[in-house]
PASEBA-1860 file (N, C-alpha, C; in nm, 3 decimals):
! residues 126
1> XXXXXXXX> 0.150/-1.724/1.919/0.065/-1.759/1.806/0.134/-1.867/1.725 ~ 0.101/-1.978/1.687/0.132/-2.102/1.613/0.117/-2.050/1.478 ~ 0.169/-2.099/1.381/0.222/-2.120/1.253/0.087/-2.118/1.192 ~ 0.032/-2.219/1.237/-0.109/-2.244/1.130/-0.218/-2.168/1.130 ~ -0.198/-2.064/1.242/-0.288/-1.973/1.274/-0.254/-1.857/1.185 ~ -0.122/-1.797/1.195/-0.096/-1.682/1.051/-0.054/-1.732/0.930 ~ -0.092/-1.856/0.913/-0.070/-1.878/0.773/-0.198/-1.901/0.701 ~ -0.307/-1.892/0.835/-0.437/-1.938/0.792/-0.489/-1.799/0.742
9> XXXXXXXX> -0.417/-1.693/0.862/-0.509/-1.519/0.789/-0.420/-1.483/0.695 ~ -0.269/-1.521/0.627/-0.199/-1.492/0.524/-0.316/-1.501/0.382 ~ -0.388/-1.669/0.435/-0.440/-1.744/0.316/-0.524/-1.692/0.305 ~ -0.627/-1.631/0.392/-0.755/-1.551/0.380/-0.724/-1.428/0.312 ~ -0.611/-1.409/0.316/-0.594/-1.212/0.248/-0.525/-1.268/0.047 ~ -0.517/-1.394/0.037/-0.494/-1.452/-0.063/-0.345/-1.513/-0.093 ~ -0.265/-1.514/-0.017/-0.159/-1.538/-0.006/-0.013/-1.514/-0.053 ~ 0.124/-1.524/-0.023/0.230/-1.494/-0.120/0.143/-1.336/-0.117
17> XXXXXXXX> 0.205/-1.297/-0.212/0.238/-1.177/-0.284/0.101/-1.091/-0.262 ~ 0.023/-1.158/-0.296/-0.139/-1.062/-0.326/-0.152/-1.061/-0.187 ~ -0.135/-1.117/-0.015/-0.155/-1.122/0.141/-0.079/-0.992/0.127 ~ 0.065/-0.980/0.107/0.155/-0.873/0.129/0.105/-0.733/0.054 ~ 0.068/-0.743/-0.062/-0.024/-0.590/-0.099/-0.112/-0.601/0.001 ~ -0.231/-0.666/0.022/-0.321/-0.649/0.106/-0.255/-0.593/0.261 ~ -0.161/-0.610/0.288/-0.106/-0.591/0.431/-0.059/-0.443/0.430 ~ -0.035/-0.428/0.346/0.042/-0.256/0.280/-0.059/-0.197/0.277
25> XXXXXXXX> -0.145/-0.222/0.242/-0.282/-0.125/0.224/-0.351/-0.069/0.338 ~ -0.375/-0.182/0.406/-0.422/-0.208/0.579/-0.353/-0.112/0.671 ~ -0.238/-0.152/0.644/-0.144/-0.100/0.741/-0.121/0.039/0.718 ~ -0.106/0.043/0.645/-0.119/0.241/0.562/-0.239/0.262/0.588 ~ -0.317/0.251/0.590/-0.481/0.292/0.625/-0.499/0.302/0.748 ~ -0.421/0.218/0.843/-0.427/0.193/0.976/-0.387/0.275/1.030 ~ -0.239/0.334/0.994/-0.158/0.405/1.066/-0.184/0.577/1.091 ~ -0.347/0.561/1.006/-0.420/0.694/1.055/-0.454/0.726/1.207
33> XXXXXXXX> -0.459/0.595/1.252/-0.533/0.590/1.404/-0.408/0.665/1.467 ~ -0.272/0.614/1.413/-0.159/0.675/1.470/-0.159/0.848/1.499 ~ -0.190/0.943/1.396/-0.254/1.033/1.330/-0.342/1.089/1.469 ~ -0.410/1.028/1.479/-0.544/1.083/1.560/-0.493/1.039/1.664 ~ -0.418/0.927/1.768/-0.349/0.939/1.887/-0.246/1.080/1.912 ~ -0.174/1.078/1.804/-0.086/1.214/1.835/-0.143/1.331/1.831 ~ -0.223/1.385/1.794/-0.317/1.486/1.814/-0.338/1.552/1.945 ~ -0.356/1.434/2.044/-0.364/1.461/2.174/-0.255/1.482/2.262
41> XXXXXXXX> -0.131/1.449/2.208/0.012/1.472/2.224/0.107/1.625/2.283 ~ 0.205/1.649/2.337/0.264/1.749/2.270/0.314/1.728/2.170 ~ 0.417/1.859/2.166/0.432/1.897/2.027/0.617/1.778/1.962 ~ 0.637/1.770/2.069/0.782/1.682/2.063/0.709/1.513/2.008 ~ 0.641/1.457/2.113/0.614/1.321/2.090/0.477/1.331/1.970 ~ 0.436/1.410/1.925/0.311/1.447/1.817/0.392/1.403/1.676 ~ 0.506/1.518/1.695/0.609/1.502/1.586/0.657/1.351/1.498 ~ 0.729/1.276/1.686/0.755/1.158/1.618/0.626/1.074/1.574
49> XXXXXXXX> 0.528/1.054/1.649/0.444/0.959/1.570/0.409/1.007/1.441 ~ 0.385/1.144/1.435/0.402/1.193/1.245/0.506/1.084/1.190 ~ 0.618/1.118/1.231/0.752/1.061/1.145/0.715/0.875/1.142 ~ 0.668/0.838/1.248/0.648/0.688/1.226/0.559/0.669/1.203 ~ 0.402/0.767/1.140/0.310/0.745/1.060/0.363/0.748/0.887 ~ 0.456/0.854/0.868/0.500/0.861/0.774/0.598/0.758/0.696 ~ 0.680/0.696/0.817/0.739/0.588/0.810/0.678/0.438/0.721 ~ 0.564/0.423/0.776/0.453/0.314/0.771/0.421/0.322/0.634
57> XXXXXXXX> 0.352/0.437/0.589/0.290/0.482/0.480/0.433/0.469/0.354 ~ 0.502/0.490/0.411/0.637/0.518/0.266/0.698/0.355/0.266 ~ 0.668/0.297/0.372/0.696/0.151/0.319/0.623/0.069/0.249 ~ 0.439/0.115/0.324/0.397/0.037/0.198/0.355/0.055/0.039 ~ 0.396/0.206/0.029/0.417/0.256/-0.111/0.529/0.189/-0.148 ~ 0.646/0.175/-0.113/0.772/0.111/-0.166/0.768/-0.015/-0.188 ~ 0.642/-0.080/-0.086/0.637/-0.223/-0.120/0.586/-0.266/-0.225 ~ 0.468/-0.183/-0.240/0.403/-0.216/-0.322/0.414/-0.163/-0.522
65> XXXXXXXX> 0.534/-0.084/-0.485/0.612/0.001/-0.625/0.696/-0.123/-0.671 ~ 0.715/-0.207/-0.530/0.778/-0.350/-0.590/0.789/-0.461/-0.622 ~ 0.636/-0.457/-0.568/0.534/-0.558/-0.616/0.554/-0.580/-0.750 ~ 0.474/-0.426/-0.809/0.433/-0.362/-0.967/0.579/-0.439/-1.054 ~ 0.703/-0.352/-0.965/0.828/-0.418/-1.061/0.861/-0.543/-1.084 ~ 0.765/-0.621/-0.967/0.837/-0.775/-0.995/0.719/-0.808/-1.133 ~ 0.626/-0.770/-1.109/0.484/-0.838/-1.155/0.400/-0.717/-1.244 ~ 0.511/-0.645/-1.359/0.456/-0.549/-1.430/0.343/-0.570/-1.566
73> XXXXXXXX> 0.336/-0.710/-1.634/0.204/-0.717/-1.699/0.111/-0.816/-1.610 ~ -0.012/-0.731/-1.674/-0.124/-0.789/-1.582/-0.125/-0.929/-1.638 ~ -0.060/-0.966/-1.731/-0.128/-1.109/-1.758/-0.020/-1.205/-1.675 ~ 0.093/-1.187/-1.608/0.181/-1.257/-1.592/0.149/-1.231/-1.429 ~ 0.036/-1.142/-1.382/0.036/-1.089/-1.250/-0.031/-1.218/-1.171 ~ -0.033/-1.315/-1.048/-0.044/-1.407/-0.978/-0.204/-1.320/-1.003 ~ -0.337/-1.403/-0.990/-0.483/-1.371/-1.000/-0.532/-1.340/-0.853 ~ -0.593/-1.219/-0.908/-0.592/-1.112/-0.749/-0.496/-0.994/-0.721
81> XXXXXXXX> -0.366/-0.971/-0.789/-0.286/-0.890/-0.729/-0.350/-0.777/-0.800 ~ -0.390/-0.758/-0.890/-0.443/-0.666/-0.998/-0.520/-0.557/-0.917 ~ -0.569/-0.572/-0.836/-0.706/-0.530/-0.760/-0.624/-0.440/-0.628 ~ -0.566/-0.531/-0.545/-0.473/-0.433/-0.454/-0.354/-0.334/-0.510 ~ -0.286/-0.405/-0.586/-0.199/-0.257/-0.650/-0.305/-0.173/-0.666 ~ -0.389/-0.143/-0.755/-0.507/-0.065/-0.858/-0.535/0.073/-0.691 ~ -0.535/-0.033/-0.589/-0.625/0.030/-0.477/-0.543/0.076/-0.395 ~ -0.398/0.094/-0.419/-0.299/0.153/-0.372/-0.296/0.263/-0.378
89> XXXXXXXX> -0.384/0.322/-0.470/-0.441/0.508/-0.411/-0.465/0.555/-0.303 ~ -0.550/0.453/-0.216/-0.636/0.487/-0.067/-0.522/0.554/-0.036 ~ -0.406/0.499/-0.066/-0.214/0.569/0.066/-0.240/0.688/0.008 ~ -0.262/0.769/-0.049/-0.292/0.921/-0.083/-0.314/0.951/0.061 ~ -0.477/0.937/0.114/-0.537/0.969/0.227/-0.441/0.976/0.333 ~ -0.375/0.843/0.365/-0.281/0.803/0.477/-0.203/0.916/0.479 ~ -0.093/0.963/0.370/-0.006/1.021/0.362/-0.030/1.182/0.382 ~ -0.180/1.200/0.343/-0.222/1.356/0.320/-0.247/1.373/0.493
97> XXXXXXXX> -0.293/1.262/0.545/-0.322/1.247/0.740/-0.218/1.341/0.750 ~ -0.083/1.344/0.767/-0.025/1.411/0.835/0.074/1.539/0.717 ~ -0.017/1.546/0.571/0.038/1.635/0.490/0.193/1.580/0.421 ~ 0.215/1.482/0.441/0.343/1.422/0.390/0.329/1.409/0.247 ~ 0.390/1.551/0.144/0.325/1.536/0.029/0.405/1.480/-0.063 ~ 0.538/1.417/-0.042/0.587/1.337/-0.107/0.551/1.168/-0.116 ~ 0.519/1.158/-0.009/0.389/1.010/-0.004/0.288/1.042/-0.096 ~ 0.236/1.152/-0.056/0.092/1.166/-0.148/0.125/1.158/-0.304
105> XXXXXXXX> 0.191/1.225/-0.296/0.245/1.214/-0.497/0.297/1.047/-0.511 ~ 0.402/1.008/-0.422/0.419/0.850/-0.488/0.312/0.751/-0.440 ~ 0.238/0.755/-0.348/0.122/0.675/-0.364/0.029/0.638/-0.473 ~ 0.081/0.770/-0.551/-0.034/0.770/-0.703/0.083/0.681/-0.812 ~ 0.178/0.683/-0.814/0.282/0.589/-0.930/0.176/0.485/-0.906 ~ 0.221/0.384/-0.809/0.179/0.240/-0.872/0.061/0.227/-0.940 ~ -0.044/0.296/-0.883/-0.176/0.259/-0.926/-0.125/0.323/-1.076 ~ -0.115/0.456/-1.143/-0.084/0.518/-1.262/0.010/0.392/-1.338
113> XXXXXXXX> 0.065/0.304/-1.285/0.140/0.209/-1.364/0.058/0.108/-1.370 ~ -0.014/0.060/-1.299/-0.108/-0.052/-1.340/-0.257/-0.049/-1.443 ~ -0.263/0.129/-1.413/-0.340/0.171/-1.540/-0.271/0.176/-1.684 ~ -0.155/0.173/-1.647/-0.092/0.237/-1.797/-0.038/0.099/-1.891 ~ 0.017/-0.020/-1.760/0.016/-0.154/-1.793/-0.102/-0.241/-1.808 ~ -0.262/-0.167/-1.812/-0.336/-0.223/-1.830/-0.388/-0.175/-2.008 ~ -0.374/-0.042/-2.006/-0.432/0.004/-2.140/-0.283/-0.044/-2.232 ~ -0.168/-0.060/-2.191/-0.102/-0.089/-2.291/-0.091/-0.264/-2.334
121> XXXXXX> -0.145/-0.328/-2.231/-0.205/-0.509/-2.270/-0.323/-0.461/-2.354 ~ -0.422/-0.401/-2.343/-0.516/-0.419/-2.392/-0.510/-0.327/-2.537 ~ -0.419/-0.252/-2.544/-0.395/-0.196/-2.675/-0.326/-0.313/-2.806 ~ -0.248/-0.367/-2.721/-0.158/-0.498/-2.758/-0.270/-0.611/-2.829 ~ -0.355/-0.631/-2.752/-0.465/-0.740/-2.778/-0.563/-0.661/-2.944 ~ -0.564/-0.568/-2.924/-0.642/-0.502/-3.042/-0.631/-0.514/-3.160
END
């Protein structure tokens, strides 16, 4: 694949920073299919794709917890990122796929910080 070809679907997902939430999201959402392949599994190789579904899912919570830290008020946030952090809940689902309930609980931080960095700009503005 040539250069101009993934820099062309980087640009379509919005690029820099707001492509990379978008990719975290995807990919955590994705890695359900993982989920439903191991199912059909035994119980040894079922296991690991758990662990490298779980894997998937806890990176793009971490990525995206670091997104939030680089880019914590919304007004200073690149236009667009606002929307994928916010939707960084869906990783709940991902993470609950295989009961991984320490994903499920930090999947909810970022979004809870972009609510809390949103009512506290807009308290600011008042």
């Amino acid at each position: 694949m040539n250069s101009n070809a993934s820099t062309g679907f980087l640009e379509r997902l919005g690029g820099g920073v707001i492509a990379v939430a978008k990719l975290c999201i995807i990919g955590g959402l994705a890695s359900i299919v993982i989920v439903a392949m191991a199912a059909r599994l035994s119980d040894p190789a079922k296991e690991s794709l758990y662990w490298l579904q779980r894997g998937i899912v806890s990176v793009a919570i971490l990525t995206l917890l670091w997104i939030f830290i680089r880019h914590p008020r919304h007004s200073d946030r690149p236009e667009g990122l606002t929307q994928p952090l916010a939707l960084s809940v869906v990783l709940t689902l991902a993470a609950l796929a295989t009961g991984f309930w320490p994903g499920v609980f930090a999947a909810l931080v970022t979004p809870l910080l972009v609510l809390g960095a949103w009512l506290t700009g807009r308290s600011s503005h008042a």
